[in-house]
C-alpha positions as CSV (number, residue, x, y, z in Angstrom):
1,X,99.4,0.1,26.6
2,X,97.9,-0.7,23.0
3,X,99.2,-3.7,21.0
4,X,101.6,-1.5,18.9
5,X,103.3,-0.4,22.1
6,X,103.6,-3.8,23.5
7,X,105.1,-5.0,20.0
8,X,107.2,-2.2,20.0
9,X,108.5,-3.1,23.2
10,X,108.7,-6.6,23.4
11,X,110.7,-5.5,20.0
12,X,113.3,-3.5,21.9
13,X,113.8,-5.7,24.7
14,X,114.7,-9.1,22.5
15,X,117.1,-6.7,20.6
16,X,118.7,-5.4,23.9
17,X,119.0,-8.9,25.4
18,X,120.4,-10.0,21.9
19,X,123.4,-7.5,22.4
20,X,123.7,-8.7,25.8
21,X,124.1,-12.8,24.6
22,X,126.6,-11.4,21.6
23,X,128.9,-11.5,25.0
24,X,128.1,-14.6,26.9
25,X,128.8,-16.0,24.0
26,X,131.6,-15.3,23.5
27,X,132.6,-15.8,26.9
28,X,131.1,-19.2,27.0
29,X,133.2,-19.6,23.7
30,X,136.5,-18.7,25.6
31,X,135.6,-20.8,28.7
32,X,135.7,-24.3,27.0
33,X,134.3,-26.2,30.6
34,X,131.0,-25.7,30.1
35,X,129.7,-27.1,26.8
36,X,125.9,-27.3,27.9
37,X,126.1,-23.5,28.7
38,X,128.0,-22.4,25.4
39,X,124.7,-24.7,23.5
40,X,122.3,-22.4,25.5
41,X,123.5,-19.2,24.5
42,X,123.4,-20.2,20.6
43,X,119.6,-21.4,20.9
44,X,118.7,-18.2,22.8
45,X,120.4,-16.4,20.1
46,X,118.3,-18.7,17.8
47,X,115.1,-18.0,19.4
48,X,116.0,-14.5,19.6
49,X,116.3,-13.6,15.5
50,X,113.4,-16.4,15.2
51,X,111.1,-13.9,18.1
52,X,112.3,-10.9,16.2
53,X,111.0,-11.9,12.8
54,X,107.8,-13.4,14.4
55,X,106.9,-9.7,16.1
56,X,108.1,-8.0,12.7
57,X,105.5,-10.2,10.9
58,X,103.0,-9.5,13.6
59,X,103.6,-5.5,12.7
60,X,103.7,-5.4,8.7
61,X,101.7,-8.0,7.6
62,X,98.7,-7.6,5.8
63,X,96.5,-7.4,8.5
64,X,99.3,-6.8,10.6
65,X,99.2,-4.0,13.7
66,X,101.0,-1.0,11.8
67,X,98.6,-1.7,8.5
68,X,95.9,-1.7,11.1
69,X,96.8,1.5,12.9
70,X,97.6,3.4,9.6
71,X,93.4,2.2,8.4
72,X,92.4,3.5,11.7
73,X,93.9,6.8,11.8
74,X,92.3,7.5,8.1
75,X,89.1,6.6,9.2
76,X,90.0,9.1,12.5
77,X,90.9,11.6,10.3
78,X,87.6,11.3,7.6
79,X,85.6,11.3,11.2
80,X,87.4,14.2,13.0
81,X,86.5,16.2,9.8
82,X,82.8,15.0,9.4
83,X,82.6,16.2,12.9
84,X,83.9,19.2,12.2
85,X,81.9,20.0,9.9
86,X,78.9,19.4,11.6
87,X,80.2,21.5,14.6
88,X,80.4,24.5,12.0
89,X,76.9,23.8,11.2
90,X,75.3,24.3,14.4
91,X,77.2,27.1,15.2
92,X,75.6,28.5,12.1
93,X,72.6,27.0,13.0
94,X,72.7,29.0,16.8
95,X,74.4,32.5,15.2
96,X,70.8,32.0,13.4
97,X,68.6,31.5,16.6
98,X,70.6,34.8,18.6
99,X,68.7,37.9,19.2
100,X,69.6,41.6,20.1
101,X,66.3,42.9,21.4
102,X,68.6,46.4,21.2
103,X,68.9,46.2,16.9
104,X,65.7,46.6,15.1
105,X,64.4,44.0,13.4
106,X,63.9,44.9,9.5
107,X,61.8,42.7,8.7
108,X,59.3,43.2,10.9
109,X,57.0,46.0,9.5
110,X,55.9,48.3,12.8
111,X,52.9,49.9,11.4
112,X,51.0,51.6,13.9
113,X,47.2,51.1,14.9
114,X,45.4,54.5,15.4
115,X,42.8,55.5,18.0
116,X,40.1,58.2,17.3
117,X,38.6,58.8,20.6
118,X,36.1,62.3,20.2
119,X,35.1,63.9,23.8
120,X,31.3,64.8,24.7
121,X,31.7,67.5,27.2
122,X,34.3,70.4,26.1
123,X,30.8,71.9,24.8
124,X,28.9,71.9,27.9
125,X,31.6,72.5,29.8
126,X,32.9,75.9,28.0
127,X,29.3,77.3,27.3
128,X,29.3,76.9,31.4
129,X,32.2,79.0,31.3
130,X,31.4,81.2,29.2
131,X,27.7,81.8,31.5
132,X,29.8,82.3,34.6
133,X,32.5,84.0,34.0
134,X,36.1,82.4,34.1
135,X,36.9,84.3,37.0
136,X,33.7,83.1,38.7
137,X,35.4,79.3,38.3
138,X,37.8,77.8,40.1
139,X,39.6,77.8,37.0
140,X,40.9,81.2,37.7
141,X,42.9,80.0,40.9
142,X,44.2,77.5,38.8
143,X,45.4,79.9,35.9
144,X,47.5,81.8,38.5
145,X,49.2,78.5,39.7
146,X,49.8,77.5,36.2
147,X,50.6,80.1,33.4
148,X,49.7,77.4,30.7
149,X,46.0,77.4,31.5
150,X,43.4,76.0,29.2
151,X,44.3,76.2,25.6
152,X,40.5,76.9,24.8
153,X,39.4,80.3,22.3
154,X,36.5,81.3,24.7
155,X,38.6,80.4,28.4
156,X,41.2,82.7,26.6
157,X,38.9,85.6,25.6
158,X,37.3,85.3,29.1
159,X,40.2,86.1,30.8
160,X,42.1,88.6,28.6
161,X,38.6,90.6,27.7
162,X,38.0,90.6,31.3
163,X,33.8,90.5,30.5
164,X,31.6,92.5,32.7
165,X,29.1,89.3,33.1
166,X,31.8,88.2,34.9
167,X,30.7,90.0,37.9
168,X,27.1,89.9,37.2
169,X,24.7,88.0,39.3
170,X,22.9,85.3,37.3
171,X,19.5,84.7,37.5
172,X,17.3,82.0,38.0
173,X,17.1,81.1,34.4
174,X,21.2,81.2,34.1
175,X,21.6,79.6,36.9
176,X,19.7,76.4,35.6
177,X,21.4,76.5,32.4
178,X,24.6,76.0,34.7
179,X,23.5,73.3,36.6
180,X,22.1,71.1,32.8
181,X,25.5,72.4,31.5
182,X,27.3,71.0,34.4
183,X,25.1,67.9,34.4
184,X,25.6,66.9,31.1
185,X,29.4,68.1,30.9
186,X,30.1,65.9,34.2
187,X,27.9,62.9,32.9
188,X,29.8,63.1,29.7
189,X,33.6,63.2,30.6
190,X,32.6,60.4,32.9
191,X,32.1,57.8,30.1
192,X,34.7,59.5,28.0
193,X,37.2,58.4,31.0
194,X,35.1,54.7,30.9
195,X,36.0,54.7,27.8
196,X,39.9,55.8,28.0
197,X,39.9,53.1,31.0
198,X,38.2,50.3,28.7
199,X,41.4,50.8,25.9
200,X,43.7,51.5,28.4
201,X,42.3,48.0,30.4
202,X,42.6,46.1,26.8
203,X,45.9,47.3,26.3
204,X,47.5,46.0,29.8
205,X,45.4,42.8,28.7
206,X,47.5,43.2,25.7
207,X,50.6,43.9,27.2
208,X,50.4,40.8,29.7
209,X,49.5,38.8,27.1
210,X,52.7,40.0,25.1
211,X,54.8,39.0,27.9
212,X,53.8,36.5,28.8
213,X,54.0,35.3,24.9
214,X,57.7,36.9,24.5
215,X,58.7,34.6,27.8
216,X,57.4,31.6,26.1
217,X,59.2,32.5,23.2
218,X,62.3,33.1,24.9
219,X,62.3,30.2,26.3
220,X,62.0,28.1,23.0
221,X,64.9,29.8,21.7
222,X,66.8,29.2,24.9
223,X,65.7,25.5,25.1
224,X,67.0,25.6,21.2
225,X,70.3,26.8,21.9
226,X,70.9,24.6,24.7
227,X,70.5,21.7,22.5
228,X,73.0,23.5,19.8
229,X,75.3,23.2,22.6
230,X,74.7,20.1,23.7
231,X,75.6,18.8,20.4
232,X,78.7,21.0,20.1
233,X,79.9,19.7,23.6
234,X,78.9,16.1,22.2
235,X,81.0,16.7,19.4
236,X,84.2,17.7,21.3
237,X,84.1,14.4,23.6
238,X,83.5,12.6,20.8
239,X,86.2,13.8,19.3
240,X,88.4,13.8,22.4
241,X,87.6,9.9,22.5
242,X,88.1,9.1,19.5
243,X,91.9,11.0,19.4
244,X,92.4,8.9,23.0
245,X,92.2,5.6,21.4
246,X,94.7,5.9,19.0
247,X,96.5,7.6,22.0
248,X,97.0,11.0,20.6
249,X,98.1,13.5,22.6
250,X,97.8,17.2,20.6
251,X,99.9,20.1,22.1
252,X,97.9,23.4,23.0
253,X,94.9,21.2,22.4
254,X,93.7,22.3,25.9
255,X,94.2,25.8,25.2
256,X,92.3,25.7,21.8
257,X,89.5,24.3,23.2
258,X,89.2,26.9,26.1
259,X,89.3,30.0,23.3
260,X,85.9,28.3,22.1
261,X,84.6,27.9,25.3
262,X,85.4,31.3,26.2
263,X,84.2,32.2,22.4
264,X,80.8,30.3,23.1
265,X,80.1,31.8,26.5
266,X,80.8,35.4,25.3
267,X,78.9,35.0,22.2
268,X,81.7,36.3,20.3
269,X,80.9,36.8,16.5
270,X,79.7,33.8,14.3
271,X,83.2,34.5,12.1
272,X,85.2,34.2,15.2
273,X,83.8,31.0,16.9
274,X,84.1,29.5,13.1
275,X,87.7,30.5,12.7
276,X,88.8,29.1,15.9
277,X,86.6,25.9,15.1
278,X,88.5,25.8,12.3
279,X,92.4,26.1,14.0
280,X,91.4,23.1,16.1
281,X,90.3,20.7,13.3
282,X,93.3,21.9,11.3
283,X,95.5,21.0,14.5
284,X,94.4,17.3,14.9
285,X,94.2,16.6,11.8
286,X,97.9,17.7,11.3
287,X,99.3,15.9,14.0
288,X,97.0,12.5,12.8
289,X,99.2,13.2,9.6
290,X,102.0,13.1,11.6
291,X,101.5,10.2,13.0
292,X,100.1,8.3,10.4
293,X,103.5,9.4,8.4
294,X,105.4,8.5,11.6
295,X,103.9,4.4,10.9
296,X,104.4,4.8,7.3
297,X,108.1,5.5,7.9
298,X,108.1,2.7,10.7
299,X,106.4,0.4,8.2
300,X,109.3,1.2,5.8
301,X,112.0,0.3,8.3
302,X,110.7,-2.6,9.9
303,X,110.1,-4.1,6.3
304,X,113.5,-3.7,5.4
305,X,115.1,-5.0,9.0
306,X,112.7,-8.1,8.1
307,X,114.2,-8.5,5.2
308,X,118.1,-8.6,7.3
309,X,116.7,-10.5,9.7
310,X,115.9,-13.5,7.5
311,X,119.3,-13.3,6.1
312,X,121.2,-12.9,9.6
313,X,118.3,-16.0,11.0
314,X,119.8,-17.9,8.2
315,X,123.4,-17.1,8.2
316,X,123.2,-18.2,11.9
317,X,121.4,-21.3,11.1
318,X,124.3,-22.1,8.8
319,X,126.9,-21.1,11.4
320,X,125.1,-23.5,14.1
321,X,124.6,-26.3,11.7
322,X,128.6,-26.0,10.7
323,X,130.2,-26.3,14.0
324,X,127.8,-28.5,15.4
325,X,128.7,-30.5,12.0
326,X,132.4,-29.9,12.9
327,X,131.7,-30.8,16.4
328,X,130.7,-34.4,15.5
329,X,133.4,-34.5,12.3
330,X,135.9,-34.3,15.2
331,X,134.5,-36.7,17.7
332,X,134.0,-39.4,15.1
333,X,137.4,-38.8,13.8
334,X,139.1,-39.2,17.5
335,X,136.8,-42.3,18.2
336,X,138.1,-43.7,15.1
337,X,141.5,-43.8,16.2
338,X,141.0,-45.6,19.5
339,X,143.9,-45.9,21.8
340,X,146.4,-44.9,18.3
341,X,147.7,-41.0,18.1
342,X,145.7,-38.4,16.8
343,X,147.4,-36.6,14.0
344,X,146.8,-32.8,14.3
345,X,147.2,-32.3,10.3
346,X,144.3,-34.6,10.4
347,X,142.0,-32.3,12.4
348,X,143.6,-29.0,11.5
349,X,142.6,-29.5,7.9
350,X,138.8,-30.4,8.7
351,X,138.6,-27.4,11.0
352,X,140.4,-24.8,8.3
353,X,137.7,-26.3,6.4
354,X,134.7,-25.0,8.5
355,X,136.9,-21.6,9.0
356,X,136.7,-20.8,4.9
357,X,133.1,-21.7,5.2
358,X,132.8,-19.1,8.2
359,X,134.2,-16.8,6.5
360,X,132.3,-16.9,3.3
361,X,129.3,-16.9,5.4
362,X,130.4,-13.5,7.2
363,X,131.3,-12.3,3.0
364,X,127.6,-12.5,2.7
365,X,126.5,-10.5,6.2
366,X,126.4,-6.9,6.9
367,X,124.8,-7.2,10.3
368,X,126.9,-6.5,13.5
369,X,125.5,-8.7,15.9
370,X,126.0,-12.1,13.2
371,X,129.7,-10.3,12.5
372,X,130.8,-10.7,15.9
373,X,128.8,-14.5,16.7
374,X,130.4,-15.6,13.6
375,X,133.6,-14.2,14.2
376,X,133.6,-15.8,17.9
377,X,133.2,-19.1,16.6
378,X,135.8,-18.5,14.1
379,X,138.3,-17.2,16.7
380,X,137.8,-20.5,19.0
381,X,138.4,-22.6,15.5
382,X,141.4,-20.8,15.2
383,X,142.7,-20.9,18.7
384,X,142.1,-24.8,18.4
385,X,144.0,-24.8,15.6
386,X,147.3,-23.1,16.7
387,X,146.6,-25.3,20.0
388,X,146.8,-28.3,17.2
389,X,149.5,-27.0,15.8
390,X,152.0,-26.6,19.0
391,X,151.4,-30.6,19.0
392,X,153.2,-30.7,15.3
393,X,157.1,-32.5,15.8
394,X,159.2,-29.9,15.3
395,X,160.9,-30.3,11.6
């Protein structure tokens, strides 16, 4: 319980047990027997209005509680809002840092890297053909298992002309040319493939060394994002703290929060996670109104009830100091008299005299709890004044 609460209640108990003496006062006042009693209840009723003013004080001074609460909830509310804002900055800052491998990046410009690679063998190879015969090659078995063939003029004219050399027998000469054809045609496609295998080999290199790079990368931008959230989720406990110590409770704060959660997790749209940013802040910050409104009104009233307070502290100090002047007016006039009668006149007319003042003292209150003390004490002045009276000789 903070020091306003205490107050507060402290406040409410002292006015409750105040109620409560209104009555034992008066029935000490009716039951005469006990005079140390009756003096008891007027100086807890004293020490009550005097407790009362002294907690009021304690709540709208200058740098009383209430002014105190009101400074702190301004400064909540300038804070809540600073960390708002910040909050709406880093969730610009991680809208910024997201990527959709899926959406083409326009600024990056994909120009592509050509590769002239030129064969060393197709000669060889089709003037080979062309010695033999196509249907002398295996390439014939093949063109009946595959209807697309060799896209090649002279593989093409071979089989559609249908050449008699096809089924000639070479001779010795031909059949050398075949073998340097096939030589160099064989010697020649294999470095062509080398050389295929060398680009292909450099572009795995490159393509490890992309991934490997785009993994890295990744995980910067995830390390980044983390932090973002680390400070969002900094933010809201801060925030959360900050609302618990000027004991703020905020309805469907709970449920608020969760949308962004959810919001964050789902990595709804930068508009969306802004806008319910946005309907939290406004929410504290209208209920920190609230209650800052809710002190200024407090303020208001408790200055005011300070104000009655004095006046009913001092009507009752007058009251006290009356009858207890009364009191020993009485006593001094029966002592004076010794063993001779007491003439009633004599003491009715000093008591009438505290009655009028009394009265003019409950002419200037408008307080319920002083109406009733006052009028107490007046009723036991009058009842010992027609008890005063009875002891008049009858005329």
């Amino acid at each position: 319980m903070g020091k306003l609460e205490e107050y507060l209640k402290q406040r409410e108990d002292i006015t409750n047990y105040l109620e409560a003496l209104v009555q034992v006062h008066k029935e000490a006042l009716s039951d005469g027997s006990d005079g140390n009693q009756l003096d008891t209840v007027r100086e807890h009723i004293s020490v009550c209005f005097s407790d009362l003013l002294k907690i009021n004080d304690k709540l709208i001074s200058h740098n009383g509680i209430l002014k105190n609460e009101m400074s702190k909830l301004i400064e909540v509310r300038a804070e809540v809002l600073e960390l708002s804002t910040k909050e709406i900055e880093l969730l610009k800052e991680k809208h910024i840092w997201d990527f959709d491998s899926s959406v083409p990046n326009k600024v990056l410009d994909n120009r592509t890297t050509k590769f002239t690679f030129e064969t060393h063998y197709r000669d060889d190879m089709n003037n080979y053909i062309e010695l033999v015969g196509i249907t002398n090659t295996s390439l014939s078995r093949d063109y009946k298992e595959d209807n697309h063939g060799i896209e090649d003029n002279l593989y093409q004219k071979n089989t559609y002309e249908g050449s008699d050399e096809n089924n000639s027998v070479l001779t010795r000469d031909d059949t050398l040319k075949c073998m340097t054809y096939l030589h160099n045609a064989s010697s020649a496609v294999n470095k062509d493939i080398q050389a295929l295998e060398g680009i292909i080999k450099n572009m795995k290199k490159d393509q490890n060394f992309l991934q490997d790079e785009l993994k890295i990368q990744t995980s910067k931008i995830r390390t980044i994002k983390k932090r973002i959230l680390n400070d969002i989720e900094t933010i809201n406990r801060r925030t959360e703290k900050i609302l618990k110590e000027i004991n703020l409770t905020i309805p469907n704060q709970s449920e608020v929060k969760d949308k962004k959660l959810i919001s964050l997790a789902k990595g709804n749209s930068i508009n969306n996670q802004i806008q319910l940013s946005r309907e939290k802040v406004e929410l504290e910050i209208e209920f920190i109104d609230i209650k800052k409104d809710t002190f200024a009104h407090m303020f208001k009233e408790l200055k005011n009830e300070t104000s009655g307070l004095k006046s009913q502290n001092e009507l009752w100090k007058d009251c006290l100091e009356e009858v207890v002047s009364l009191e020993k007016k009485l006593k001094y006039k029966i002592s004076r008299k010794g063993s001779g009668p007491i003439i009633p006149t004599d003491l009715i007319k000093i008591i009438q005299t505290s009655l009028n003042y009394l009265q003019e003292l409950m002419n200037l209150n408008n307080s319920k709890v002083i109406s009733s003390i006052i009028e107490d004490e007046k009723d036991t002045l009058i009842r010992a004044c027609k008890e005063l009276k009875k002891q008049l000789p009858v005329i």
